[in-house]
C-alpha positions as CSV (number, residue, x, y, z in Angstrom):
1,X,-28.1,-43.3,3.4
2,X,-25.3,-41.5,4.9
3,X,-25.5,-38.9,8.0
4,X,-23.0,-36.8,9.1
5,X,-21.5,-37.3,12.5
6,X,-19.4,-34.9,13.9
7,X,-17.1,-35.2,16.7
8,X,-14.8,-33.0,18.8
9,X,-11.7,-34.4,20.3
10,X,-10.0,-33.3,23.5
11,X,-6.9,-32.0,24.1
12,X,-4.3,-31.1,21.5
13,X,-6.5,-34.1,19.1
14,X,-3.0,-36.5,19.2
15,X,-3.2,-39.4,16.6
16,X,-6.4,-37.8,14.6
17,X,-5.6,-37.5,10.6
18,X,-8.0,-35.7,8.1
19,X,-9.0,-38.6,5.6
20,X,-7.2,-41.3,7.7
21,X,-8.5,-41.5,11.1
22,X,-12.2,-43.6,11.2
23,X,-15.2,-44.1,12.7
24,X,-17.7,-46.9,12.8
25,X,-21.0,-47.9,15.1
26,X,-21.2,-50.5,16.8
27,X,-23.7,-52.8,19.3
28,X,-20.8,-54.9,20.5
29,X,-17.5,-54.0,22.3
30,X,-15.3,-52.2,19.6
31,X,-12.2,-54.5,19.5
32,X,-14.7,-57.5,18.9
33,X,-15.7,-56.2,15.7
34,X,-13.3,-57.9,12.9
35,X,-14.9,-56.3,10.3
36,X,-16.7,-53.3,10.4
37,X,-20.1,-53.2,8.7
38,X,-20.5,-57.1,7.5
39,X,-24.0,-58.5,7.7
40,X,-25.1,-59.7,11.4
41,X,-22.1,-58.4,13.6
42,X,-24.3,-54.8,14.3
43,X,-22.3,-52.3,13.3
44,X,-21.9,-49.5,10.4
45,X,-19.1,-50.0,8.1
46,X,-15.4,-47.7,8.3
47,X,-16.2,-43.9,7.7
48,X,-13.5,-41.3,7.1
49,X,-13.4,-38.3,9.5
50,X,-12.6,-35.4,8.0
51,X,-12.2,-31.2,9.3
52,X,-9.2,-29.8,11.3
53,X,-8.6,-29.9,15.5
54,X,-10.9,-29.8,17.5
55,X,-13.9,-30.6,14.8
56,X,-14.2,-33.6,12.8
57,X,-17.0,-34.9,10.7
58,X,-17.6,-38.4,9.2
59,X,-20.8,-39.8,6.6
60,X,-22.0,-42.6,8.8
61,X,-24.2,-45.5,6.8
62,X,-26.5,-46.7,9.5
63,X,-29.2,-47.9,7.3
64,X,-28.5,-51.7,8.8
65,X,-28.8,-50.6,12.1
66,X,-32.0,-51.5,14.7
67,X,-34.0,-47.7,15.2
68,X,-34.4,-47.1,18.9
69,X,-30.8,-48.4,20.3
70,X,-27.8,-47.1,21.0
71,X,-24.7,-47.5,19.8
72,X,-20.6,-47.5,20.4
73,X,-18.7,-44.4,18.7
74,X,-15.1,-46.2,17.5
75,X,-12.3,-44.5,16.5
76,X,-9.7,-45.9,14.8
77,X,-6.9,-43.2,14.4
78,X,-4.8,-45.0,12.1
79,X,-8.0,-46.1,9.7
80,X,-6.8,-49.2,7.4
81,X,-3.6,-48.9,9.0
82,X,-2.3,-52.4,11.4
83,X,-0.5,-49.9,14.5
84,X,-3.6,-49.1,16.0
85,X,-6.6,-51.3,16.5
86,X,-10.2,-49.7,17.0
87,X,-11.3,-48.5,20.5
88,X,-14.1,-47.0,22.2
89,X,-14.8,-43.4,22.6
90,X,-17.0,-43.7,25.7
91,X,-19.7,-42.3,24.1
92,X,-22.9,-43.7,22.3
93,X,-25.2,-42.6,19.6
94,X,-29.3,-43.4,19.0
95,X,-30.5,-44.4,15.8
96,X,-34.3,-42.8,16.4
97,X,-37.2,-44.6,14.6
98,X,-38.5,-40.9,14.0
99,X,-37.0,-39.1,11.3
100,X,-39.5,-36.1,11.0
101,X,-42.0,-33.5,12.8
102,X,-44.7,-33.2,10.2
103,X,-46.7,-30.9,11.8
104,X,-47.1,-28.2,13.9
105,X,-43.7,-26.1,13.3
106,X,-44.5,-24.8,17.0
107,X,-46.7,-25.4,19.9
108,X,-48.3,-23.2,22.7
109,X,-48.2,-23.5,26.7
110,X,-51.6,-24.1,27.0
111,X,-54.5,-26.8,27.3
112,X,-55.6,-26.5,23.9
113,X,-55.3,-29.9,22.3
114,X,-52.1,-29.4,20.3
115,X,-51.4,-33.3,18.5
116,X,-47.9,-33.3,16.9
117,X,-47.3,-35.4,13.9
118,X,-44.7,-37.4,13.5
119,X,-43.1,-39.7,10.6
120,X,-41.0,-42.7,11.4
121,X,-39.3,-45.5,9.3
122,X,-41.8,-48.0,7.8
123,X,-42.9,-50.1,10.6
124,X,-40.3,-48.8,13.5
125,X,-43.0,-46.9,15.3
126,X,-46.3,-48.5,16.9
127,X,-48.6,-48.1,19.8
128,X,-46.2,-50.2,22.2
129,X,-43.8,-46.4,21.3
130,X,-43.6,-43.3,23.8
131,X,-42.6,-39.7,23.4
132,X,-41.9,-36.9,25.6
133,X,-40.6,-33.4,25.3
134,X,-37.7,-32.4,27.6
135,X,-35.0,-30.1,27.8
136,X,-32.7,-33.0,28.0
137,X,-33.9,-36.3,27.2
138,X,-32.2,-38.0,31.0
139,X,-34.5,-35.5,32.7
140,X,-36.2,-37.1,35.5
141,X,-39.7,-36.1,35.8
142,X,-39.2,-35.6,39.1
143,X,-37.7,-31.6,37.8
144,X,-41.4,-30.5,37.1
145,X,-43.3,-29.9,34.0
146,X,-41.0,-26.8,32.8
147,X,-38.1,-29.3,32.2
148,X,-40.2,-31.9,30.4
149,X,-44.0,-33.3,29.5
150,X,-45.5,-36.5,30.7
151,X,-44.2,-39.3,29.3
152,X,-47.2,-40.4,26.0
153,X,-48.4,-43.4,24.0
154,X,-48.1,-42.8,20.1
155,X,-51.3,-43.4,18.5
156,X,-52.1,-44.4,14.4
157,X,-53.3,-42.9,11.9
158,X,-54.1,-44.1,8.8
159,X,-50.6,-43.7,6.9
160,X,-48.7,-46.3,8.7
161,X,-45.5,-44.2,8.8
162,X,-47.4,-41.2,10.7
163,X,-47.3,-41.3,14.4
164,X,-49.9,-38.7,16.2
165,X,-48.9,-37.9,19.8
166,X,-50.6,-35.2,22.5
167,X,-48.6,-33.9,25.2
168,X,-49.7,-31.8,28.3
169,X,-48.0,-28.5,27.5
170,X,-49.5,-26.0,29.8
171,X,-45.9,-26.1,32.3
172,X,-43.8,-25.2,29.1
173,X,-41.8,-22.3,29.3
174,X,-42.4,-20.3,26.6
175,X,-39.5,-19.3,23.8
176,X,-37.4,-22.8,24.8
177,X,-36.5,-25.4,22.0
178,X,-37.9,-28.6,23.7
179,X,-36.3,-32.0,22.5
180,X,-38.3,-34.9,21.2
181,X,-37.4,-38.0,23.3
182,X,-38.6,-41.6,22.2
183,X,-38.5,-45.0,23.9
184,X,-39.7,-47.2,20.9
185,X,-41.1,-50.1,23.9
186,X,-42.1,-47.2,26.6
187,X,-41.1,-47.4,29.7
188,X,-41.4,-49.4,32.5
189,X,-43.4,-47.5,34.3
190,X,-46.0,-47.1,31.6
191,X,-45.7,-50.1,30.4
192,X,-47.0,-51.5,33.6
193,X,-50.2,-49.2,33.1
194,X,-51.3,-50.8,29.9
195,X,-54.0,-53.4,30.7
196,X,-52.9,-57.0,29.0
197,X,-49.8,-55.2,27.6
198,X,-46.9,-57.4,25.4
199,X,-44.5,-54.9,25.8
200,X,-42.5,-54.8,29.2
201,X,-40.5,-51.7,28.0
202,X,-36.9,-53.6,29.1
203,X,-36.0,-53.6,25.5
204,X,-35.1,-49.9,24.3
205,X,-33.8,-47.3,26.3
206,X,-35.1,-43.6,26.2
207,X,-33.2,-41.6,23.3
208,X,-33.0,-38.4,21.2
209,X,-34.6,-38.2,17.9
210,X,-32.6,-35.4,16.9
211,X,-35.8,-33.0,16.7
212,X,-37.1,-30.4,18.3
213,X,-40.2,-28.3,19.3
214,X,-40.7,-24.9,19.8
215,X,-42.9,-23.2,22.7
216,X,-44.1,-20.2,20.7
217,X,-44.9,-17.4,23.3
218,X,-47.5,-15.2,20.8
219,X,-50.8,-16.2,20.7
220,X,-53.7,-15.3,17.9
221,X,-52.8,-12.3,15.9
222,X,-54.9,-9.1,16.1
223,X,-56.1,-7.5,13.1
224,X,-54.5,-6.0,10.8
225,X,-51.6,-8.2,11.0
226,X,-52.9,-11.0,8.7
227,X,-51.6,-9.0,5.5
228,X,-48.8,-6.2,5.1
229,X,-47.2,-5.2,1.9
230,X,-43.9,-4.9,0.6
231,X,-42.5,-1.5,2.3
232,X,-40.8,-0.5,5.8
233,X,-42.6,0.4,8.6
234,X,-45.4,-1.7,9.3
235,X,-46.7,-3.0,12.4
236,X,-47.8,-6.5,13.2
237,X,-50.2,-7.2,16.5
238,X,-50.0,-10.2,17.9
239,X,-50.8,-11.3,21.4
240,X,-49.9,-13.0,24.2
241,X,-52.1,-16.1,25.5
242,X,-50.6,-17.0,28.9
243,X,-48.9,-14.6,31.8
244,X,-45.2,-15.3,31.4
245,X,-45.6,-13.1,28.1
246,X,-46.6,-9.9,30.2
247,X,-42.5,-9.8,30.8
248,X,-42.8,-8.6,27.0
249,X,-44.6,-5.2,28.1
250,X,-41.4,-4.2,30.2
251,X,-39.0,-1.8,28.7
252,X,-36.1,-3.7,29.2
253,X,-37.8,-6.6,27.1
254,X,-35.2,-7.6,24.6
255,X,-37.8,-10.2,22.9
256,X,-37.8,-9.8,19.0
257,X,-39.4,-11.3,15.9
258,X,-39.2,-11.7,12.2
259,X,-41.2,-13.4,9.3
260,X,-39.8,-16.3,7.1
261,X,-41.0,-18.1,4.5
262,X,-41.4,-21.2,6.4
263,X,-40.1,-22.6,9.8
264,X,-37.1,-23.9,8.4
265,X,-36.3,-19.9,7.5
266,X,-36.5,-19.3,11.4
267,X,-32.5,-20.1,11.0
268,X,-31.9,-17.5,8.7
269,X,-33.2,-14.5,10.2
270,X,-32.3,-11.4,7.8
271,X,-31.4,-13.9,4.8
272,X,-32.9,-12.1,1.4
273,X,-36.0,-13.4,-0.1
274,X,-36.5,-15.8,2.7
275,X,-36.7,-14.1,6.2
276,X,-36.8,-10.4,7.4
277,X,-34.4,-8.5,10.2
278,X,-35.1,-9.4,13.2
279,X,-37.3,-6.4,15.3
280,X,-37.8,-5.7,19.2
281,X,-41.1,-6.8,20.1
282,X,-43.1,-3.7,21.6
283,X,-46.0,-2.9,23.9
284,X,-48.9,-2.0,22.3
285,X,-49.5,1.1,22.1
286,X,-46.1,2.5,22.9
């Protein structure tokens, strides 16, 4: 199946054409690849970029490609054209074995057990896999546990395309989109903690799965905010679990909230039907 890739080239974007300039992936040096896409030389086949300087986007098949390495972005500017042979962009792109959170839509800085289930493509993932959440996924571990969790096993359940993994979230900070980071082999480091272990963890490199977690900063709500009805005006209680949130009770708190239909609707704060407008989050009482 296709995904879109976009891009954004520097400078004044010399030499890029809408719907002639291409893109393909690749394991293997760019210029080695005679043929973009045929079976067994690792890489996608030609895709068209398309959009206007700086932004360009391109439907990239990478349904061939091995989930949990990277790959070579090439650009070739003059597509089928013989002036211009395909080169390397100097930068890389992971094909993640996990497509999808699931459940939970959020999590909460504290030691609650919290598992976060994940799907992956049919027999990609396995207990040999690691995750961690991080604010970048080349954060050392060495910047604390507000920049990223400990690095965790994935464990089965009984759908063999569902992943469940438990992180230690009590250092989050609270309100931050947290990335999902994967290593399909682990790392080193764990790997060498496994007793009798197969896996060495030299075979995938760390890499983003494109998906994210949020550190919700309200806790259990209060009664009565379990039901409201369809008019202006009407207060929700909610609290706070964990002290960072006592920032909220300041005047100057510029925290706010809506409801949505679902977590996907978290995007369209104010959209009709689907999400309300955004409010300042208060102290209660005020």
């Amino acid at each position: 199946d296709a995904q879109s890739v976009k891009l954004t080239c520097s400078g004044d974007c010399r030499g890029f054409v809408s719907g002639v300039s291409t893109i393909f992936l690749s394991a293997i040096p760019c210029p080695d690849v005679v043929q973009p896409g045929d079976p067994g030389n690792e890489s996608t086949p030609l895709a068209t970029l398309v959009g206007l300087p700086p932004t360009f986007s391109a439907d990239v098949n990478a349904s061939k490609l091995q989930p949990g390495l990277r790959y070579r972005i090439c650009v070739d500017l003059d597509g089928d054209g013989t002036e211009k042979a395909p080169g390397d962009s100097l930068f890389e792109i992971y094909v993640s074995g996990v497509i999808k959170v699931v459940s939970p839509s959020a999590v909460r800085a504290s030691s609650d057990a919290q598992p976060i289930l994940l799907e992956c493509v049919a027999g990609e993932c396995s207990e040999e896999a690691s995750a961690f959440l991080a604010t970048g996924c080349d954060t050392p571990s060495s910047m604390g546990p507000h920049a990223r969790t400990a690095e965790v096993r994935l464990q089965s359940t009984d759908n063999d395309t569902l992943w469940e993994v438990s992180f230690d979230l009590v250092g989050l900070t609270l309100g931050v989109h947290y990335r999902i980071c994967t290593d399909l082999d682990s790392s080193v480091e764990l790997a060498s903690t496994v007793p009798n272990a197969t896996f060495t963890g030299l075979v995938f490199p760390v890499g983003e799965t494109g998906l994210e977690m949020y550190v919700a900063p309200l806790g259990p709500s209060l009664p009565p905010a379990t039901t409201i009805r369809t008019a202006p005006g009407q207060f929700a209680l909610a609290r706070c679990v964990t002290p960072p949130c006592r920032d909220l009770d300041m005047a100057r708190s510029i925290a706010s909230a809506f409801l949505a239909t679902d977590s996907s609707g978290c995007e369209l704060a104010g959209e009709a039907g689907r999400a309300t407008p955004p409010v300042v989050i208060e102290s209660w009482p005020n």
